[in-house]
PyMOL Python script that loads the backbone (N, CA, C, O; Angstrom):
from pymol import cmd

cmd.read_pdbstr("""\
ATOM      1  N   UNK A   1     133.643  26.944 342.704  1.00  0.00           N
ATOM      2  CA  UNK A   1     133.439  25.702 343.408  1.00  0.00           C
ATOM      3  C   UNK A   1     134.656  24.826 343.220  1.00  0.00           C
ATOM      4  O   UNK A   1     135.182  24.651 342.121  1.00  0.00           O
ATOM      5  N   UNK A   2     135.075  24.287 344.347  1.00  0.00           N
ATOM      6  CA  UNK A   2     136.362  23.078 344.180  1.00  0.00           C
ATOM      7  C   UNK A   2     135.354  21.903 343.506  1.00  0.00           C
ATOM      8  O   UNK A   2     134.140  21.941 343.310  1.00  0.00           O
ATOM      9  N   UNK A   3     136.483  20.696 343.192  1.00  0.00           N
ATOM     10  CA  UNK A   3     136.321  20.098 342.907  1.00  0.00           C
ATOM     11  C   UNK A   3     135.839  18.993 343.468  1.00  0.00           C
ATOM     12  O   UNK A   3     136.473  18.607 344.450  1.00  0.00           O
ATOM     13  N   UNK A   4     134.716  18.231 343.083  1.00  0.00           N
ATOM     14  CA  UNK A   4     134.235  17.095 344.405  1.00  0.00           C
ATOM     15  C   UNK A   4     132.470  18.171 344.510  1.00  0.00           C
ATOM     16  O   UNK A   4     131.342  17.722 344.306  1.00  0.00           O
ATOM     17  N   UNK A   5     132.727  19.133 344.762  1.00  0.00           N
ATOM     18  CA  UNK A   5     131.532  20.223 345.524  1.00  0.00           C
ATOM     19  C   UNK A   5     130.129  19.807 344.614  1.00  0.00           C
ATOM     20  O   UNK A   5     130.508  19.659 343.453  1.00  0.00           O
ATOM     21  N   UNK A   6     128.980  19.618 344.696  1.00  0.00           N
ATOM     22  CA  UNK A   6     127.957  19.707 344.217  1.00  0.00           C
ATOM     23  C   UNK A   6     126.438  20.794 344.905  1.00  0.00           C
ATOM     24  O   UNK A   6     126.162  20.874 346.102  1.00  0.00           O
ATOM     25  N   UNK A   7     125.916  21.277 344.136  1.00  0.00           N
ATOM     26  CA  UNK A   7     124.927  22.067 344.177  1.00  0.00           C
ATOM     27  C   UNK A   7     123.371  21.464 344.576  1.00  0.00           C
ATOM     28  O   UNK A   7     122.503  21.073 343.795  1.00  0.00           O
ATOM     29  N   UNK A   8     123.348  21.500 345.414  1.00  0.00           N
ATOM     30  CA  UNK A   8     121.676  21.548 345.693  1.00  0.00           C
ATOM     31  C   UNK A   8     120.857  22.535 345.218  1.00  0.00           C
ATOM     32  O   UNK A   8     121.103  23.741 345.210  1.00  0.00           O
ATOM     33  N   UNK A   9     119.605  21.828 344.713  1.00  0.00           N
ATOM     34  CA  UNK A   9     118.733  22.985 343.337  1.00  0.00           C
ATOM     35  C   UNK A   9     117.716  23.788 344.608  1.00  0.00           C
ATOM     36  O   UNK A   9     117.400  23.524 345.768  1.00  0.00           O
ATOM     37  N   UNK A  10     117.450  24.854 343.661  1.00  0.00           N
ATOM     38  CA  UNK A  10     116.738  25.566 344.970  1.00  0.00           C
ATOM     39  C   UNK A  10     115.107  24.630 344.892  1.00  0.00           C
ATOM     40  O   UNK A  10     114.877  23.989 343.867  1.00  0.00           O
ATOM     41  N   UNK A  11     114.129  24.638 345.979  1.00  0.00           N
ATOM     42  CA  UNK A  11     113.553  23.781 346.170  1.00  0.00           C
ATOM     43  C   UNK A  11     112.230  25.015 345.722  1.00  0.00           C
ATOM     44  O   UNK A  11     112.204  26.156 346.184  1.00  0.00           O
ATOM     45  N   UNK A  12     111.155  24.422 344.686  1.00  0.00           N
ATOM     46  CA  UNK A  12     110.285  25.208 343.810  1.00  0.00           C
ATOM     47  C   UNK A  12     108.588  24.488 344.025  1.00  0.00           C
ATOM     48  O   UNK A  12     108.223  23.587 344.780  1.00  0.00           O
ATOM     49  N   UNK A  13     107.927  25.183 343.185  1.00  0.00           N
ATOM     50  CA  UNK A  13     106.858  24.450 343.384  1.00  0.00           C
ATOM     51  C   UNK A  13     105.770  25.033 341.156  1.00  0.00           C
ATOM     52  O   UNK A  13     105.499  26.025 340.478  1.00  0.00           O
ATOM     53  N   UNK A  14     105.662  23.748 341.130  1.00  0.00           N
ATOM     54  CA  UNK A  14     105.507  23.828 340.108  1.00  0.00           C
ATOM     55  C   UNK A  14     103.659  23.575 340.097  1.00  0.00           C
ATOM     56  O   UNK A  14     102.967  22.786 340.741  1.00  0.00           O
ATOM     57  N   UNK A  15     103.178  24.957 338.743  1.00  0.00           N
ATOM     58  CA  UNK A  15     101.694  25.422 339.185  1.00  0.00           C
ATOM     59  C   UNK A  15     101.215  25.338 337.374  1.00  0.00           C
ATOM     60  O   UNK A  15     101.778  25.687 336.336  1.00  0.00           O
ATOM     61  N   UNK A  16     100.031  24.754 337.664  1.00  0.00           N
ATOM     62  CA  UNK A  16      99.659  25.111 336.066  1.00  0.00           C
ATOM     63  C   UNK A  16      98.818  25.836 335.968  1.00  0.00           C
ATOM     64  O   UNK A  16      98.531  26.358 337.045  1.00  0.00           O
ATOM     65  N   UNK A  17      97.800  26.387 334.529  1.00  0.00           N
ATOM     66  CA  UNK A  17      97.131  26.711 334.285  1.00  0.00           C
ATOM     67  C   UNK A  17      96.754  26.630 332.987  1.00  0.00           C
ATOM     68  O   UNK A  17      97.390  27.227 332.119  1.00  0.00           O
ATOM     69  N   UNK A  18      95.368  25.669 332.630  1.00  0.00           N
ATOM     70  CA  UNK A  18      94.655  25.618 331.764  1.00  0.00           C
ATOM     71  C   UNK A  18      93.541  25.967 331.412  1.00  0.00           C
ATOM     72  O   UNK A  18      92.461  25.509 331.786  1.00  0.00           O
ATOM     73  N   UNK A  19      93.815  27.074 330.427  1.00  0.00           N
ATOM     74  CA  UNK A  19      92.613  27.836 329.967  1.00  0.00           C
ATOM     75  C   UNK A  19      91.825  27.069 328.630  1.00  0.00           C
ATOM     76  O   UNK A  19      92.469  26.483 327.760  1.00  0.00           O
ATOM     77  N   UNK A  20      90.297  27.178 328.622  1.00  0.00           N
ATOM     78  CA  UNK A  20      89.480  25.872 328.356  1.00  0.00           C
ATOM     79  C   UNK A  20      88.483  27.441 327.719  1.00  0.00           C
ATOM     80  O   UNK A  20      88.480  28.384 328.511  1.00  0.00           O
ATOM     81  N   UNK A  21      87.677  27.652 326.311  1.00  0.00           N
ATOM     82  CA  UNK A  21      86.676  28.381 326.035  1.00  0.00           C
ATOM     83  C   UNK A  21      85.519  27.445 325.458  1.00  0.00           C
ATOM     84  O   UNK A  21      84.475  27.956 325.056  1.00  0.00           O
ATOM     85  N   UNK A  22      85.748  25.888 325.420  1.00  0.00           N
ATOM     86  CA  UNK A  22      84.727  25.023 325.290  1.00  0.00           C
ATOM     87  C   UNK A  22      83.773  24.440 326.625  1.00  0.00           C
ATOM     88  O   UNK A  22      84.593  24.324 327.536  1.00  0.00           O
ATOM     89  N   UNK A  23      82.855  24.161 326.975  1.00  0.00           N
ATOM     90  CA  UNK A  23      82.245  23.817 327.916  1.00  0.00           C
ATOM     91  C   UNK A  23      82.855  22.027 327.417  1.00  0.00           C
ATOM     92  O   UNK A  23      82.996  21.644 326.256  1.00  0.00           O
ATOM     93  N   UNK A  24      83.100  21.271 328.574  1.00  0.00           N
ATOM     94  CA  UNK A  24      83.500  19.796 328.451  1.00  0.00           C
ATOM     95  C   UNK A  24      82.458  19.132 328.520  1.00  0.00           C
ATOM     96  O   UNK A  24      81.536  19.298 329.319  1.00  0.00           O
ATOM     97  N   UNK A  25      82.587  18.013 327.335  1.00  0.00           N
ATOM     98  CA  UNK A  25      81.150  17.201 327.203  1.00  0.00           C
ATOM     99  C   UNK A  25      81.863  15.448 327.592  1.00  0.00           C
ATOM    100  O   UNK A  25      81.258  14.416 327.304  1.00  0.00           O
ATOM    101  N   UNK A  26      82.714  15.471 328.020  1.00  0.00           N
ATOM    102  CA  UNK A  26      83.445  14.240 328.576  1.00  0.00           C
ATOM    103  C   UNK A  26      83.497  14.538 330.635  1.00  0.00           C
ATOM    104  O   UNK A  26      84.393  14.510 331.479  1.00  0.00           O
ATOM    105  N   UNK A  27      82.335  14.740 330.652  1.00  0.00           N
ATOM    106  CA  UNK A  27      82.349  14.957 332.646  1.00  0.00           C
ATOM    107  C   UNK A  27      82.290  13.615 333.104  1.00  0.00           C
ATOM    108  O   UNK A  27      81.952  12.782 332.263  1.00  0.00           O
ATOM    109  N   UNK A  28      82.501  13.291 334.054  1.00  0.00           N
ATOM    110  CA  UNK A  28      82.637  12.060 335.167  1.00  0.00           C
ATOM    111  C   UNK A  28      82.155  12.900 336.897  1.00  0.00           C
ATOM    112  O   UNK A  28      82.550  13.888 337.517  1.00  0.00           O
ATOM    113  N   UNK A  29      81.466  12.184 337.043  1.00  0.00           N
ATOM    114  CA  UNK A  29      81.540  12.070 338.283  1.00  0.00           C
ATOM    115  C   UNK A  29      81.797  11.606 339.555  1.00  0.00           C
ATOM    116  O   UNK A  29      80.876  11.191 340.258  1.00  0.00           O
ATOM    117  N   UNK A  30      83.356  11.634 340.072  1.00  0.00           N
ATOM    118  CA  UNK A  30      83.794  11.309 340.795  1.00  0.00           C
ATOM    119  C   UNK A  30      83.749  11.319 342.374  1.00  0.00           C
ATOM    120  O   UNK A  30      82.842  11.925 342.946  1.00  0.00           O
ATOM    121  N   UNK A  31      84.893  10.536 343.196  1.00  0.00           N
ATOM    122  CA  UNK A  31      84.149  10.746 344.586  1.00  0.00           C
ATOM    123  C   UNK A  31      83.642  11.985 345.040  1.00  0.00           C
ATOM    124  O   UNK A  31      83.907  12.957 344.333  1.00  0.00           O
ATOM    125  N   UNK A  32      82.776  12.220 346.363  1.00  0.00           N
ATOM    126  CA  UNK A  32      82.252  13.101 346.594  1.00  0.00           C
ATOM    127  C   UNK A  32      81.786  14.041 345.336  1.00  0.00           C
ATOM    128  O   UNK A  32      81.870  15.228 345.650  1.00  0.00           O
ATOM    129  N   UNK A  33      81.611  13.965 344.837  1.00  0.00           N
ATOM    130  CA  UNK A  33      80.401  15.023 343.754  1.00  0.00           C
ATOM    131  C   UNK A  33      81.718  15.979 342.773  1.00  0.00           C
ATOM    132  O   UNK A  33      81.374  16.705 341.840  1.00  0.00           O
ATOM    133  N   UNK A  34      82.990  15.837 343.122  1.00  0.00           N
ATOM    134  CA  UNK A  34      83.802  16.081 342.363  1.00  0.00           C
ATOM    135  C   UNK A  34      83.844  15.996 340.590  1.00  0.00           C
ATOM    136  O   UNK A  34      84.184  14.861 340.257  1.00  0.00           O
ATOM    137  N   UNK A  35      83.670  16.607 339.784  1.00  0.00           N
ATOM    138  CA  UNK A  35      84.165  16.719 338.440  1.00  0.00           C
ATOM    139  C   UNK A  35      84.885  16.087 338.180  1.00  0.00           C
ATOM    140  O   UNK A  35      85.616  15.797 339.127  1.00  0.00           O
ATOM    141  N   UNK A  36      85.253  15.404 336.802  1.00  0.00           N
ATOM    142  CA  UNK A  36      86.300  15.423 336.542  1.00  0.00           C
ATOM    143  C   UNK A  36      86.537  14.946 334.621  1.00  0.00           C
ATOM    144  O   UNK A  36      86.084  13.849 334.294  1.00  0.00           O
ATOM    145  N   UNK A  37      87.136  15.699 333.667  1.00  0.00           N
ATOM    146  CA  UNK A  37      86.976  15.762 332.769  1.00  0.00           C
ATOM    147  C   UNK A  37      88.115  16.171 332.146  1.00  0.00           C
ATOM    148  O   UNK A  37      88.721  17.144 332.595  1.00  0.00           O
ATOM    149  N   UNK A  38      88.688  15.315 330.734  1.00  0.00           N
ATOM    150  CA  UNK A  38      89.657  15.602 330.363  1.00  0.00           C
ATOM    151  C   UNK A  38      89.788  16.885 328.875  1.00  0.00           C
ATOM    152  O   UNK A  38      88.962  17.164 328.006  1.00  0.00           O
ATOM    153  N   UNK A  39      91.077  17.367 329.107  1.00  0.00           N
ATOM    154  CA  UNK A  39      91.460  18.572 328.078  1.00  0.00           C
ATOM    155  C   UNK A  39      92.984  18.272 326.794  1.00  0.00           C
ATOM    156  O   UNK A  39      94.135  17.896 327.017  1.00  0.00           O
ATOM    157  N   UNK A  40      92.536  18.513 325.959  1.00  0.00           N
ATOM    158  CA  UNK A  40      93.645  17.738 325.372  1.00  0.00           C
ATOM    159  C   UNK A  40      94.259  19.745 325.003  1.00  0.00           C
ATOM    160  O   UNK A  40      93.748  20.758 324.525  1.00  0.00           O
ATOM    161  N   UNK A  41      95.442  19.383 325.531  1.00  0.00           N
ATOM    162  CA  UNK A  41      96.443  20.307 326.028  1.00  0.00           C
ATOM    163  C   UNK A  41      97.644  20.593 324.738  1.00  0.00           C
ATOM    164  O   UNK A  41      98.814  20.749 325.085  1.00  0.00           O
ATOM    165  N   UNK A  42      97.313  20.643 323.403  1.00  0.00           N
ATOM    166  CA  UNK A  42      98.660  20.851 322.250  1.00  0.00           C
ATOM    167  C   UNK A  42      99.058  19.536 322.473  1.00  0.00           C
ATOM    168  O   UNK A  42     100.211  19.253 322.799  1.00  0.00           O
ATOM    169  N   UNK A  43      97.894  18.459 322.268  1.00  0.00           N
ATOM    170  CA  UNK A  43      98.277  16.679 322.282  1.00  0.00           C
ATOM    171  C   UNK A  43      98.375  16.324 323.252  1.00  0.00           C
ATOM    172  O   UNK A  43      98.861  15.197 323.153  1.00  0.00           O
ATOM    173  N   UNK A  44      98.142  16.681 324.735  1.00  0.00           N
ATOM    174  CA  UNK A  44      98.816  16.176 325.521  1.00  0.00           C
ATOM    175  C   UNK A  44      97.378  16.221 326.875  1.00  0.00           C
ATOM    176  O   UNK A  44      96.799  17.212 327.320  1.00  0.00           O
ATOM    177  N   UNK A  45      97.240  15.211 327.109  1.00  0.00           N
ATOM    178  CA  UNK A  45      95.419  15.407 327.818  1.00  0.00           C
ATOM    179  C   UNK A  45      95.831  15.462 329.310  1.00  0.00           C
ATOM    180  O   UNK A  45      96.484  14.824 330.136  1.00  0.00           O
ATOM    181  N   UNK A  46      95.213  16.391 329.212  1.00  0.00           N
ATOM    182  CA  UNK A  46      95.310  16.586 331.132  1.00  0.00           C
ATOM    183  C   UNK A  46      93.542  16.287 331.392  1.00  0.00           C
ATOM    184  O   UNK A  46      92.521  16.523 330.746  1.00  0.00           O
ATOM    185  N   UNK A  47      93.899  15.564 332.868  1.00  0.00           N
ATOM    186  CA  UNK A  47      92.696  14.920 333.561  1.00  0.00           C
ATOM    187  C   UNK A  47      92.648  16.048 334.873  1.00  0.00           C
ATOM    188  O   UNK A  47      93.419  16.254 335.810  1.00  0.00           O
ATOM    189  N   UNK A  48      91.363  16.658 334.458  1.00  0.00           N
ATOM    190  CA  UNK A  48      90.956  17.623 335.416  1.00  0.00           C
ATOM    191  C   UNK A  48      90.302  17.346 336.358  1.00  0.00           C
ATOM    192  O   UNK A  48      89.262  16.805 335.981  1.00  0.00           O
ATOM    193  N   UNK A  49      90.379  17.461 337.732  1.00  0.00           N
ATOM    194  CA  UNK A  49      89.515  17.233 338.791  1.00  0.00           C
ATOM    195  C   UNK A  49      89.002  18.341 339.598  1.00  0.00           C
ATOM    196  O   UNK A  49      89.862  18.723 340.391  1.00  0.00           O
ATOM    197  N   UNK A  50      87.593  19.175 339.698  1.00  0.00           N
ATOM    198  CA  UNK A  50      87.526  20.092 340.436  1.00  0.00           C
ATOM    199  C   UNK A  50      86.404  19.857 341.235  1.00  0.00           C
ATOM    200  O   UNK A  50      85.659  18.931 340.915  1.00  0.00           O
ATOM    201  N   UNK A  51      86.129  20.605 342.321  1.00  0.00           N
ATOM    202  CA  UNK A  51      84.801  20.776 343.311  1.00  0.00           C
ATOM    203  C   UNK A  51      83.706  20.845 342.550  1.00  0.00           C
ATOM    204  O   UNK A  51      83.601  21.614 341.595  1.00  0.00           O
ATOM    205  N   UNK A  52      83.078  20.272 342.820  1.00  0.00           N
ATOM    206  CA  UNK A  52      81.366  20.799 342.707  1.00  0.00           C
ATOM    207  C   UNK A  52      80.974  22.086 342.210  1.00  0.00           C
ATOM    208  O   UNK A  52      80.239  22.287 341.243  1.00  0.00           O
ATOM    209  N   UNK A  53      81.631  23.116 343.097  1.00  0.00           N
ATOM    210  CA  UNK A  53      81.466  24.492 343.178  1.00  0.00           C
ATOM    211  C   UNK A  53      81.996  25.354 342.283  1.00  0.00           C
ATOM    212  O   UNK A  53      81.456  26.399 341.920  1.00  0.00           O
ATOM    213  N   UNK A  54      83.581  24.727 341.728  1.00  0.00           N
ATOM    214  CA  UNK A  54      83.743  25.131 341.068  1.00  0.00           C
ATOM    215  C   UNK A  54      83.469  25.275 339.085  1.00  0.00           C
ATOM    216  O   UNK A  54      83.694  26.078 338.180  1.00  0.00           O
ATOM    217  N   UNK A  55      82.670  23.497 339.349  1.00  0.00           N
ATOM    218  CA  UNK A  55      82.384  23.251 338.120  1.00  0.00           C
ATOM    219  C   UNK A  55      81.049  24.003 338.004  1.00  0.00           C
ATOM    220  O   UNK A  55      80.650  24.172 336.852  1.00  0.00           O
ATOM    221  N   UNK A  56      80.216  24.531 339.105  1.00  0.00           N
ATOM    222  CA  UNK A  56      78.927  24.896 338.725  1.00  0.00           C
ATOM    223  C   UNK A  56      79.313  26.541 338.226  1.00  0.00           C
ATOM    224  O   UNK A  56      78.533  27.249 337.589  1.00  0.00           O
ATOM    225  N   UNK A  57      80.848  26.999 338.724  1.00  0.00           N
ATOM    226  CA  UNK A  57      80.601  28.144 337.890  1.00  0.00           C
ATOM    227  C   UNK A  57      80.831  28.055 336.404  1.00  0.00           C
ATOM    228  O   UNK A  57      80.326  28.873 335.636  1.00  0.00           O
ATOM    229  N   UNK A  58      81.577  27.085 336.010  1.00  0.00           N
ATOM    230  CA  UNK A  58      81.834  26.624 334.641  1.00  0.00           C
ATOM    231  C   UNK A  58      80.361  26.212 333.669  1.00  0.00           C
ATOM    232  O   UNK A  58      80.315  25.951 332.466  1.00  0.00           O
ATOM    233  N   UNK A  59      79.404  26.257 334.519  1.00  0.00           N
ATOM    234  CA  UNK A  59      78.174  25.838 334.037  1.00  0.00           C
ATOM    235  C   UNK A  59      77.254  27.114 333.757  1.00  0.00           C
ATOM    236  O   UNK A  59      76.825  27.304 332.618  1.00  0.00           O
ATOM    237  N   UNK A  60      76.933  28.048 334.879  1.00  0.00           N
ATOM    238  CA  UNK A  60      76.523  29.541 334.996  1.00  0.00           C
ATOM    239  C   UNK A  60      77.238  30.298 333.922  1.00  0.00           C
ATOM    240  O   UNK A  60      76.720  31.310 333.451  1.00  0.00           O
ATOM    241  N   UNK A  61      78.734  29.738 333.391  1.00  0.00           N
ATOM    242  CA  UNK A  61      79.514  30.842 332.205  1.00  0.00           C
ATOM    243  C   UNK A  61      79.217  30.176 330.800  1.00  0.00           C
ATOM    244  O   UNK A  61      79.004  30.843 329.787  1.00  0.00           O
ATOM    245  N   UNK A  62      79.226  28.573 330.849  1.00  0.00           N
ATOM    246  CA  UNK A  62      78.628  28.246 329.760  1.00  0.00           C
ATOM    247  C   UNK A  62      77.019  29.005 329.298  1.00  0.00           C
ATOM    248  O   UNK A  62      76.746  29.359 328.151  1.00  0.00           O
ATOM    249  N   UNK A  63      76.224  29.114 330.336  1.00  0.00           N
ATOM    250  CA  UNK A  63      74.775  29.265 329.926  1.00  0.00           C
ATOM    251  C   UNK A  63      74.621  30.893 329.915  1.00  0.00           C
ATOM    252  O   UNK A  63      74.003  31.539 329.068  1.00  0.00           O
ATOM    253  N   UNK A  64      75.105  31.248 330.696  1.00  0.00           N
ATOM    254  CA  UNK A  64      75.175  33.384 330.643  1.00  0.00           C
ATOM    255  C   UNK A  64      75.814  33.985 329.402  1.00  0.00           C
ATOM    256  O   UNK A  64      75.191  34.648 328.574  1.00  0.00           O
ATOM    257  N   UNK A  65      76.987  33.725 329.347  1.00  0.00           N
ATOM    258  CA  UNK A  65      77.711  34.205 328.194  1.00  0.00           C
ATOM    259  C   UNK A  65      78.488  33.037 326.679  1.00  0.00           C
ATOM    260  O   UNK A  65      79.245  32.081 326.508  1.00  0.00           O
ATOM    261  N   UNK A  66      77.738  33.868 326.033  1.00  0.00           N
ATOM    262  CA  UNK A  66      78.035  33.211 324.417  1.00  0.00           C
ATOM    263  C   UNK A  66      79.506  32.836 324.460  1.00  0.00           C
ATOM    264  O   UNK A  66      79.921  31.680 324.543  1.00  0.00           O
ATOM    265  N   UNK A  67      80.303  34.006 324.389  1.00  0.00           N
ATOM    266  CA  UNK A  67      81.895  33.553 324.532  1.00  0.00           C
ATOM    267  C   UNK A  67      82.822  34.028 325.668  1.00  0.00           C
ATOM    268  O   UNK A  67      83.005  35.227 325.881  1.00  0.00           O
ATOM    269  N   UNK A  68      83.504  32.874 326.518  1.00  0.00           N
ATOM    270  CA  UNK A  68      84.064  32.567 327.949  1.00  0.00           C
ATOM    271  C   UNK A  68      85.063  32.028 327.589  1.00  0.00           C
ATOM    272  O   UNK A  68      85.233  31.387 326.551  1.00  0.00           O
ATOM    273  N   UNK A  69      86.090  32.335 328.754  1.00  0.00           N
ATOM    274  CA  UNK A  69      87.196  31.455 328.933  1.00  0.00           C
ATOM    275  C   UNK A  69      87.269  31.511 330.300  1.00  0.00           C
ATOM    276  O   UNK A  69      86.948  32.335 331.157  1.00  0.00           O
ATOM    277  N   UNK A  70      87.976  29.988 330.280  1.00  0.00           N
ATOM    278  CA  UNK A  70      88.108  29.385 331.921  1.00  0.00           C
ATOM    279  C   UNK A  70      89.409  29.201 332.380  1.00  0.00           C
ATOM    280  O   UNK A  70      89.907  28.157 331.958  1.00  0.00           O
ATOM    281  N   UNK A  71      90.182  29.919 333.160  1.00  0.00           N
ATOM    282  CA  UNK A  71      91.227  29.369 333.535  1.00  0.00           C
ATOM    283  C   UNK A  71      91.483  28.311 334.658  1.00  0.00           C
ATOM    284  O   UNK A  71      91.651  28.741 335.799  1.00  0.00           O
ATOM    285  N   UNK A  72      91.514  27.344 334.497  1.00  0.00           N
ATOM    286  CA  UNK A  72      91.730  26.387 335.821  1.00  0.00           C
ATOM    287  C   UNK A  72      92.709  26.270 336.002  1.00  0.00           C
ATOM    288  O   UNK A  72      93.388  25.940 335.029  1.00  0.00           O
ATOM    289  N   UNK A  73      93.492  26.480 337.490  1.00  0.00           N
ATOM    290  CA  UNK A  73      94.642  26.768 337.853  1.00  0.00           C
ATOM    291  C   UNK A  73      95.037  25.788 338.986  1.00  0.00           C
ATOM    292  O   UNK A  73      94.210  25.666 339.889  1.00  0.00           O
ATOM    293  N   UNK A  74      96.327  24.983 339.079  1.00  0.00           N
ATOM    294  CA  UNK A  74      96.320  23.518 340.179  1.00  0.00           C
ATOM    295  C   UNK A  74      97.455  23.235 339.905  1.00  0.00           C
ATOM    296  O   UNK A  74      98.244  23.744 339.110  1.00  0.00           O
ATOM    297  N   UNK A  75      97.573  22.031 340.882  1.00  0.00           N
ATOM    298  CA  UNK A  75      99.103  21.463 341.256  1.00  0.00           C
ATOM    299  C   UNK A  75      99.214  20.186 339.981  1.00  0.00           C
ATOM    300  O   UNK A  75      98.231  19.709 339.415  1.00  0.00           O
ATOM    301  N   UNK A  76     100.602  19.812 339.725  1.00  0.00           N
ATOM    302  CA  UNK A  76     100.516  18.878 339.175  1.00  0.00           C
ATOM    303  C   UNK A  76     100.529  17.292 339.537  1.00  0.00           C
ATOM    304  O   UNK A  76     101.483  16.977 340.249  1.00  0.00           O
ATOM    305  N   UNK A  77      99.452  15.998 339.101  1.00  0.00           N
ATOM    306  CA  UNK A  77      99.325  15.375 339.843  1.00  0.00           C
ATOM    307  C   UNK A  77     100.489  14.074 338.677  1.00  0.00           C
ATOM    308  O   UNK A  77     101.250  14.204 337.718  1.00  0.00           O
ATOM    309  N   UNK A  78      99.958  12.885 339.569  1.00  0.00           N
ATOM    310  CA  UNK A  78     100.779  11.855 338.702  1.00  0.00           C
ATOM    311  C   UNK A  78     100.806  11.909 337.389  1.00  0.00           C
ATOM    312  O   UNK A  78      99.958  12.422 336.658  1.00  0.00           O
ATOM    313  N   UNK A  79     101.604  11.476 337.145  1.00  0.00           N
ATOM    314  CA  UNK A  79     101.541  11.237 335.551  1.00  0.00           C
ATOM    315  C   UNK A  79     101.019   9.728 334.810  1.00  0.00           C
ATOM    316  O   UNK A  79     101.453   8.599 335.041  1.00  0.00           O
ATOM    317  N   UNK A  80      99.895  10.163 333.811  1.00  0.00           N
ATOM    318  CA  UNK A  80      99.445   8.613 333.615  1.00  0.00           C
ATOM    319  C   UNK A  80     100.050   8.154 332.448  1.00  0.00           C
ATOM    320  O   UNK A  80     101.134   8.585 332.055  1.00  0.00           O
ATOM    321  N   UNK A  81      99.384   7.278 331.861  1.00  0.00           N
ATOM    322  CA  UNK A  81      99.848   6.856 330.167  1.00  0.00           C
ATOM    323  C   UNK A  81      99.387   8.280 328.945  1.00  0.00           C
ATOM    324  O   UNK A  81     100.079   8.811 328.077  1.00  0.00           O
ATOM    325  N   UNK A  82      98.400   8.458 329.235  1.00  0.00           N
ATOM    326  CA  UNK A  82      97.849   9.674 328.502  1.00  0.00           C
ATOM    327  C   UNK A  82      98.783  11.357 328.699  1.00  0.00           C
ATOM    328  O   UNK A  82      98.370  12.363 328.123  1.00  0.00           O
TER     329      UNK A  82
END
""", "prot")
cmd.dss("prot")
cmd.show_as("cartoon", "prot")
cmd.util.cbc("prot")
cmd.orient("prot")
């Protein structure tokens, strides 16, 4: 590259995934019938928001099986104080 030249970054998309083997006893119920319940992440709390649908399978795995894990998988949203 000459001098002066700068690089444009390639353009990405950034995905998480938090895996949870506790059932959450901090739920909210948000608009439309939405979930929403926080995970404290290695100190660091992520505020989860999911469907209805998807929290009722989180409910069917709490009550069927003794030991579960949940992966919830999503975009990243604002960042708060927490």
């Amino acid at each position: 590259m000459g001098e002066g030249e700068t690089t444009m970054a390639v353009a990405g998309k950034l995905e998480l995934t938090i895996k949870i083997n506790d059932f959450p006893t901090n739920v909210e119920t948000a608009e439309n019938g939405w979930k929403k319940f926080e995970v404290d992440c290695d100190g660091r709390i992520a505020s989860i928001t999911v469907k209805p649908k998807v929290f009722k399978k989180l409910e069917e795995a709490q009550a069927n099986y003794p030991m579960w894990v949940a992966a919830i998988a999503g975009k990243l949203g604002e960042l708060t104080d927490n």
